[in-house]
C-alpha positions in Angstrom: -9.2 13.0 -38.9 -10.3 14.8 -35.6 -8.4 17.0 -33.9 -7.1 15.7 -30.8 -8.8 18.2 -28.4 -12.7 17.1 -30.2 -11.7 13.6 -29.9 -12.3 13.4 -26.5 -16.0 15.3 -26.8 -16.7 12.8 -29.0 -16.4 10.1 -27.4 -19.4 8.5 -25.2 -19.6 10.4 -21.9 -21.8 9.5 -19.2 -23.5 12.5 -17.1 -22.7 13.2 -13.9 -25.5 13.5 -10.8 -25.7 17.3 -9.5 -23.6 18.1 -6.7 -27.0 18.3 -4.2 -27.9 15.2 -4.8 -24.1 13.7 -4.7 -24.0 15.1 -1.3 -27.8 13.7 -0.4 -26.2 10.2 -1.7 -23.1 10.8 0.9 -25.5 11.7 3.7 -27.8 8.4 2.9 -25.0 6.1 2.7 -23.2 7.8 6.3 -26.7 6.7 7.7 -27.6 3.4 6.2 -26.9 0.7 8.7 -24.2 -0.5 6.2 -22.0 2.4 6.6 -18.8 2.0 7.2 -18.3 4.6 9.6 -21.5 2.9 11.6 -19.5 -0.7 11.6 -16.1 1.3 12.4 -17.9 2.5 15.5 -19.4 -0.8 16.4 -16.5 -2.5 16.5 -14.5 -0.3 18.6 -17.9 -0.1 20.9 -17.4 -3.5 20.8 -13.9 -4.0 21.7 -14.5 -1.3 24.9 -17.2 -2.8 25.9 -15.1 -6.5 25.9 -11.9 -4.7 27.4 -13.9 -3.2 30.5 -16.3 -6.2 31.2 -13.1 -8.5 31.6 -11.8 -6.1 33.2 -15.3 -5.8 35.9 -15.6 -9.7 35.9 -12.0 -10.4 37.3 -12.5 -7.7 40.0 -15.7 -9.3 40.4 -14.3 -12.4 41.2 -11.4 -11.2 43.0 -13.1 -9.5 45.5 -15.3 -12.7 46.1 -12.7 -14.4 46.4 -10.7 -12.4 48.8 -14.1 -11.9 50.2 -14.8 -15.7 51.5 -10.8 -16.5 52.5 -10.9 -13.8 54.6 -14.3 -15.0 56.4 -12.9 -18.5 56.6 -9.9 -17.3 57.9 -12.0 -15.2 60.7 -13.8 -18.7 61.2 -10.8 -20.5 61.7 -9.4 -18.2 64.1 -12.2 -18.2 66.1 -12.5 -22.1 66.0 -9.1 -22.4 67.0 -9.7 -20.0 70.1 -12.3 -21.8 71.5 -10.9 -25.0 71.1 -8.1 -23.6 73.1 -10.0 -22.0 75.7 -12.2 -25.0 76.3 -9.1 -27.7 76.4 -7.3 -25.2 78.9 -10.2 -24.5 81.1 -10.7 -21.0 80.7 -14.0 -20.9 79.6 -16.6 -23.7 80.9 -18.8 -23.9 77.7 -22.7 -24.3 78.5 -24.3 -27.9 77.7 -27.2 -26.2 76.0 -27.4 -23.3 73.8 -25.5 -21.2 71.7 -21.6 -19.6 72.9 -21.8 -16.1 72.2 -18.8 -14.7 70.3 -20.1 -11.6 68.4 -22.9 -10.8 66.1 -22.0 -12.6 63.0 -20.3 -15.4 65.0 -22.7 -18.3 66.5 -20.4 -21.9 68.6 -22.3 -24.4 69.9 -20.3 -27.1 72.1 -21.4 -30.6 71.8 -20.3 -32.4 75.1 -19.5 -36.3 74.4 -20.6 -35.5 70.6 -24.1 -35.2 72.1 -25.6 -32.8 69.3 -27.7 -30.4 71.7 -31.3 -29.5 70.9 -30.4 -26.2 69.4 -28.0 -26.7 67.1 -29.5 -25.5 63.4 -30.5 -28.4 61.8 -28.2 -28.1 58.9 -25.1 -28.0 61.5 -26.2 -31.7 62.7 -24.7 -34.6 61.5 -21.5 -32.3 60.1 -18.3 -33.9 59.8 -15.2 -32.2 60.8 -13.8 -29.4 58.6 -14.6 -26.4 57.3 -17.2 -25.6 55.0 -19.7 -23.3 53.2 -23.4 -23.6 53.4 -26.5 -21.7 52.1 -29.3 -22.4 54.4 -32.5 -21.1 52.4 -31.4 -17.2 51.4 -28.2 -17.4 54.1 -24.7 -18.1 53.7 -23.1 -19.6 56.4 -19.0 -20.2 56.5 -19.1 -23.5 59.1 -15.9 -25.4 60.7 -16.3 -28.5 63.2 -13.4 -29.4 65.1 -13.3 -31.6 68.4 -12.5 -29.7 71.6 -12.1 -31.3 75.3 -13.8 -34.5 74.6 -16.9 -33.1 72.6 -17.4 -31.1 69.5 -17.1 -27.3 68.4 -19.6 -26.0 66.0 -18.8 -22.2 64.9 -20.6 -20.8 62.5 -20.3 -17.4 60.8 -23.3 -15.5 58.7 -22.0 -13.9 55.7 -25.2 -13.3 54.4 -24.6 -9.3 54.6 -21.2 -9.6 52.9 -22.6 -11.7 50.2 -24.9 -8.5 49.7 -22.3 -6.5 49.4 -20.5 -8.7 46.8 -24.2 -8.6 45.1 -23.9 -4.6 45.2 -20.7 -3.9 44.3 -21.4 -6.3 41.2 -24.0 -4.1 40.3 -22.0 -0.9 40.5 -20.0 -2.5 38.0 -22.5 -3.4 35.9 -23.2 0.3 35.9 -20.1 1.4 35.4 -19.9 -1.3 32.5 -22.6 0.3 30.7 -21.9 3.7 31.3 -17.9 3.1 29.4 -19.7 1.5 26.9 -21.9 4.6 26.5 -18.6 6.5 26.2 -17.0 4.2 24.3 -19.9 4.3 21.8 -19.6 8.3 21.7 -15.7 8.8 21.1 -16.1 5.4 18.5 -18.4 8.1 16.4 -15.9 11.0 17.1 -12.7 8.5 16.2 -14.7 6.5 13.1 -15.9 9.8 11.8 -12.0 11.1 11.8 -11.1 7.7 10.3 -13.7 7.4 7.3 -13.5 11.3 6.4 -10.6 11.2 4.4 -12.1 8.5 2.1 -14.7 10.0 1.8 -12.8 13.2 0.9 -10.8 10.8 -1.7 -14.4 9.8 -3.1 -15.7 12.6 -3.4 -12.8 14.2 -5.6 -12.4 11.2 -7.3 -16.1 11.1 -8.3 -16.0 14.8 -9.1 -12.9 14.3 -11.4 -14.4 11.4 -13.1 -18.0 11.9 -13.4 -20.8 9.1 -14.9 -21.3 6.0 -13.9 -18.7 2.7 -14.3 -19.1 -0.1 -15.9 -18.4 -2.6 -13.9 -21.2 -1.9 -10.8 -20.1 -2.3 -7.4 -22.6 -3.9 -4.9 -21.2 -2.6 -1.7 -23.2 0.5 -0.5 -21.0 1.8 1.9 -17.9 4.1 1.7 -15.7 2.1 0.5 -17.5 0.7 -2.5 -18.1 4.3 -3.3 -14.3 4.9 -3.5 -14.1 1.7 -5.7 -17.3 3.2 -7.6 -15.1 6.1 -8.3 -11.7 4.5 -9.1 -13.8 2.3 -11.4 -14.8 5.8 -13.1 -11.2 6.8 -13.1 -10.1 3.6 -14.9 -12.6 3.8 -17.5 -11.9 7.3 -18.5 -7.8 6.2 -18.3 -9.0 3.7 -20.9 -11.1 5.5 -22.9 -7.8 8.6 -23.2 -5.9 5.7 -23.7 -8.0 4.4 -26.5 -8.4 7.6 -28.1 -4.5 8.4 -27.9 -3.8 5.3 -29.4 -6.4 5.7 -32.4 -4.9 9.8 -33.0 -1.2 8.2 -33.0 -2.7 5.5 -35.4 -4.9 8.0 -37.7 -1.3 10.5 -37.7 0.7 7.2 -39.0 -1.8 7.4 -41.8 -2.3 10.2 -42.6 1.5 11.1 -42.4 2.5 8.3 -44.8 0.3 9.7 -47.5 2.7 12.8 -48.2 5.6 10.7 -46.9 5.1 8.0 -50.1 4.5 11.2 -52.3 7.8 12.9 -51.4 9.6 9.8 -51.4 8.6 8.5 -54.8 9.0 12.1 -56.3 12.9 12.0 -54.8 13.2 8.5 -56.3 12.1 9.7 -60.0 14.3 13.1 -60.0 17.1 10.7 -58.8 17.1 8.6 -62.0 16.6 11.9 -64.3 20.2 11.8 -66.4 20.1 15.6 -66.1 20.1 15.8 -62.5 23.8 16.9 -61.2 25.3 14.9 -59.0 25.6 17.0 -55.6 21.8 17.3 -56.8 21.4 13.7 -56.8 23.1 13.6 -53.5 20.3 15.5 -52.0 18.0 13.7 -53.5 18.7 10.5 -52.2 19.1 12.1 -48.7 15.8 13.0 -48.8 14.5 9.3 -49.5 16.7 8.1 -46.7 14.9 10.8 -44.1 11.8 9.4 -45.5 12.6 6.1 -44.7 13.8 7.4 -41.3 10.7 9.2 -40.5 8.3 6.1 -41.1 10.7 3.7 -39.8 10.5 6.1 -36.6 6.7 6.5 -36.6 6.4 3.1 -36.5 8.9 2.1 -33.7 7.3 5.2 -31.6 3.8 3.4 -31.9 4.9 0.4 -30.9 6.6 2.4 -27.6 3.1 4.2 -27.2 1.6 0.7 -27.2 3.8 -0.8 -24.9 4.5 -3.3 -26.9 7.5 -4.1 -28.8 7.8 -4.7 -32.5 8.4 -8.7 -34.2 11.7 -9.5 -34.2 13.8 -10.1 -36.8 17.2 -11.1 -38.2 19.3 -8.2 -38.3 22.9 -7.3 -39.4 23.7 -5.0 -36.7 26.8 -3.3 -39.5 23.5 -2.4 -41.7 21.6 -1.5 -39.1 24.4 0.9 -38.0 25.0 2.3 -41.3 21.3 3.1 -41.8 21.6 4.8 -38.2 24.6 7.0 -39.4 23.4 7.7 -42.6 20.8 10.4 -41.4 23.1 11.8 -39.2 26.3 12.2 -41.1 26.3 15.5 -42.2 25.2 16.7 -39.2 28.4 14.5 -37.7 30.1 16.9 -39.9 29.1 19.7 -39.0 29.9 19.7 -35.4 33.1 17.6 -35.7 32.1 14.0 -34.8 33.8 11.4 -36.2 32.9 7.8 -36.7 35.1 4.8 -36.1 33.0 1.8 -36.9 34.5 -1.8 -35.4 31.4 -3.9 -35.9 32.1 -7.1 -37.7 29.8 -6.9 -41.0 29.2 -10.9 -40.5 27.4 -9.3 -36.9 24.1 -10.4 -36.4 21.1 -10.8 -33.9 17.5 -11.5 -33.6 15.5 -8.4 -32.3 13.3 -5.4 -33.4 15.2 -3.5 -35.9 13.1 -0.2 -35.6 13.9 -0.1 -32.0 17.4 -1.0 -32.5 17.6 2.2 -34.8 16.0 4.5 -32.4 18.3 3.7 -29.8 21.2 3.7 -32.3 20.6 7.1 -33.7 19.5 8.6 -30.1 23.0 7.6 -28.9 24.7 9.0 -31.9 22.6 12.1 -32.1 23.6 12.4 -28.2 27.5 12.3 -29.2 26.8 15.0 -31.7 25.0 17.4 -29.2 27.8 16.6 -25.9 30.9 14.7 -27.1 31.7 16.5 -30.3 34.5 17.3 -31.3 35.2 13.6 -30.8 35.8 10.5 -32.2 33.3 7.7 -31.6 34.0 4.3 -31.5 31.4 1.4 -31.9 32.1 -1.9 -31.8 31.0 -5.6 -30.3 31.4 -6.5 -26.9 30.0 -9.0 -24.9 27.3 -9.9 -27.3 26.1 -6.1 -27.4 27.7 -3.1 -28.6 29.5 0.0 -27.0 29.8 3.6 -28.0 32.9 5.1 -26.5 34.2 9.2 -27.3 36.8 10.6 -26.6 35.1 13.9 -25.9 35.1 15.7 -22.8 32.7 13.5 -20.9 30.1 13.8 -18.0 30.4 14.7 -14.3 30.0 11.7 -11.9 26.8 14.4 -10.1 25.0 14.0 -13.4 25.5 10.4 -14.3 22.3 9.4 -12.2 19.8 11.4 -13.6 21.0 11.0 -17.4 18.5 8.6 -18.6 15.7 11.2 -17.2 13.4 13.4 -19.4 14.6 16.6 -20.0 17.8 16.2 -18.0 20.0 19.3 -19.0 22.5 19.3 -16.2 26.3 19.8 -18.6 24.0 21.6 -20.9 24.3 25.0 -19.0 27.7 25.9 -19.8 28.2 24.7 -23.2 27.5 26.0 -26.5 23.9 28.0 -26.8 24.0 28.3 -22.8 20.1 27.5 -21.4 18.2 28.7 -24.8 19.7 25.8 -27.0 19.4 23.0 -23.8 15.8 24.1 -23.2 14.8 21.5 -25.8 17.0 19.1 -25.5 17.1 16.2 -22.8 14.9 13.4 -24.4 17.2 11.5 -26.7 19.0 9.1 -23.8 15.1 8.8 -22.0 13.9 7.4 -25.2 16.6 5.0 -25.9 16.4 3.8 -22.3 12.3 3.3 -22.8 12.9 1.2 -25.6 15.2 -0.7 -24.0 13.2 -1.0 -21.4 10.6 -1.9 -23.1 12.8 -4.8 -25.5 14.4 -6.4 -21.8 17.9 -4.7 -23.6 20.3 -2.9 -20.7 21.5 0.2 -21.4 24.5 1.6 -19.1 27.0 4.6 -19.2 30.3 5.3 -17.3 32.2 8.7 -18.2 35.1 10.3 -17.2 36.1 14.3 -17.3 40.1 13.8 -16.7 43.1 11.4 -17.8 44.0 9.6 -20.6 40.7 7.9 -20.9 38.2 11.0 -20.6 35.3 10.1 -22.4 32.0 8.3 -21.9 30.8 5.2 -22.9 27.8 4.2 -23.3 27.0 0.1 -23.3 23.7 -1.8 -24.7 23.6 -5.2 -23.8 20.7 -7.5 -25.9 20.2 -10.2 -23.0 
């Protein structure tokens, strides 16, 4: 049988690439067009460059907008002027030509809706209203209302405020690409910052588990390198577990060799005639730890395993007795005594190792706290309690009972910190196997009163 620590040489390893070249393969994959800092950066690029062209494209066509109702309000107003001055006399509009009204503005009067000879062509024939028109590379806002028994044309070139529509477009066009610029450089700075710490994670991950996995992973990026490595991680997990589980197996073997021997060398002193009887005693003792000791390598490989042992019918009286057999002199010793209530017609279907593991944990845990006591076991509720009368737990410690190494009313009794420096894994194994079986296990304790004690409760379903 190996030795635990040249087990794990001996197992199949896989070599691990030198730390140069794990770093090249970091570098390459950062750079490869697949990287996941690259499409991190991309798509906040991406969502800038979204966010800011809405944003340019509805000031875009706000301005426009605002642009041309302001022009057709100018239009409007002018149009509504002239009418009025021509219908009240105060201006006496010419019958040919254009009436001036500024640089941008152009009227023409139509007297008896006789179009004159130089009105633009696209003006003639014009119903009344207003309108926009785009005479070759012009725009032109146009309103035609009647005035003094003719017709009003006024007409107002917007060509040079389209332009600057056009231009201020553009600016934000440039300004469009130049956020996007910026928004591509902080996306590296902020993707960078994001990825780093997985790449970090990788990177120890892969260092801690070397070799390659067995299941290969097709995504070349950083994050199938993390699930590259957590592969790694799994498969060495497996492989400890494997080997831990073949060492427990190989020192159930090998420990029942010399177990058999001792036990069969007990049974044939016991039946020598010549043998005293406190001799005898001892004897049979012996075959009883024996029993114990594969009963309890048997239910700890099954814990190790996570599995739990076949069940069986079992008298929970016997079972009991079997439990307190192996601990009854040490009972003795410290003053516990034992008041079994447990009908012997008792029984359930389960995993008797476990049951005895549990059992003697929570006897063996009466001996070390409750003694001098008196413990009491017996059925309730289709399960069994343990109730002593000894001088019980402090509510602070009742939540961490169940937990490994757990020495808190230790401290100030008997031995002081030396003797509770081993101690504190009875009540964590009984709970695992409970655990592990679907039983519930449950204490409640008091330090004062008539009913100072604790009591401990295991429920099978």
């Amino acid at each position: 049988m190996n030795a635990p620590g040249r087990g794990e040489d001996a197992a199949p390893r896989h070599e691990a690439p030198p730390a140069p070249a794990r770093s090249a393969a970091v570098s390459s994959v950062l750079s490869t067009r697949r990287s996941l800092r690259l499409r991190v950066t991309w798509a906040l690029t991406g969502a800038v460059a979204l966010f800011v062209a809405l944003q340019a494209v509805l000031v875009y066509l706000v301005l426009a907008q605002q642009e041309d109702a302001l022009v057709d309000q100018i239009v409007m107003t002018e149009a509504s002027r002239l009418v009025h001055r021509i219908e009240n006399h105060e201006i006496e509009p010419p019958a040919h030509g254009e009436i001036s009204l500024g640089p941008s503005l152009h009227a023409w009067y139509a007297a008896n809706h006789v179009e004159p000879a130089e009105l633009p062509a696209p003006l003639r024939g014009m119903p009344l209203g207003a309108r926009q028109l785009e005479p070759g590379e012009q725009v032109w806002h146009v309103v035609v209302a009647d005035a003094g028994g003719g017709r009003v044309y006024v007409v107002y070139d917007a060509t040079a405020n389209e332009a600057r529509v056009y231009r201020f477009g553009a600016i934000l066009v440039g300004l469009w690409l130049a956020c996007v610029l910026a928004g591509y450089c902080l996306s590296r700075v902020v993707a960078g910052r994001v990825v780093r710490p997985m790449v970090e994670v990788t990177d120890r991950i892969a260092g801690w588990a070397p070799g390659a996995p067995v299941i290969r992973v097709d995504r070349d990026d950083e994050a199938g390198r993390l699930i590259e490595a957590f592969n790694r991680v799994q498969d060495r997990v497996d492989r400890s577990i494997a080997r831990e589980r073949e060492f427990s197996a190989n020192l159930s073997h090998e420990v029942r060799t010399p177990l058999t021997a001792i036990r069969t060398d007990a049974e044939l002193a016991g039946l020598d005639g010549d043998v005293p009887a406190p001799v005898r005693e001892r004897l049979a003792r012996i075959t009883r730890s024996v029993d114990e000791i594969a009963a309890t390598l048997d239910a700890t490989r099954a814990i190790s395993s996570a599995e739990p042992g076949p069940k069986e019918t079992v008298v929970l009286a016997e079972c009991l007795g079997d439990a307190w057999s192996g601990l009854r002199e040490q009972a003795a010793r410290a003053g516990l005594g034992l008041v079994d209530e447990v009908p012997r017609d008792a029984v359930a279907s389960l995993d008797r190792y476990g049951l005895l593991i549990v059992l003697r944990n929570l006897i063996r845990n009466a001996i070390d706290h409750a003694a001098p006591a008196t413990l009491t076991i017996r059925m309730e509720d289709g399960g069994l309690s343990f109730a002593d009368d000894g001088p019980g737990i402090p509510a602070a410690d009742l939540p961490f009972l169940f937990e490994r190494y757990y020495r808190g009313r230790l401290k100030d009794r008997r031995g002081g910190e030396a003797e509770s420096a081993w101690r504190g894994l009875g009540l964590a194994i009984a709970k695992r196997v409970c655990d592990l079986h679907g039983w519930r296990l449950s204490v409640s304790s008091r330090t004062e009163g008539a009913q100072r004690g604790t009591r401990f409760t295991l429920q099978f379903d």
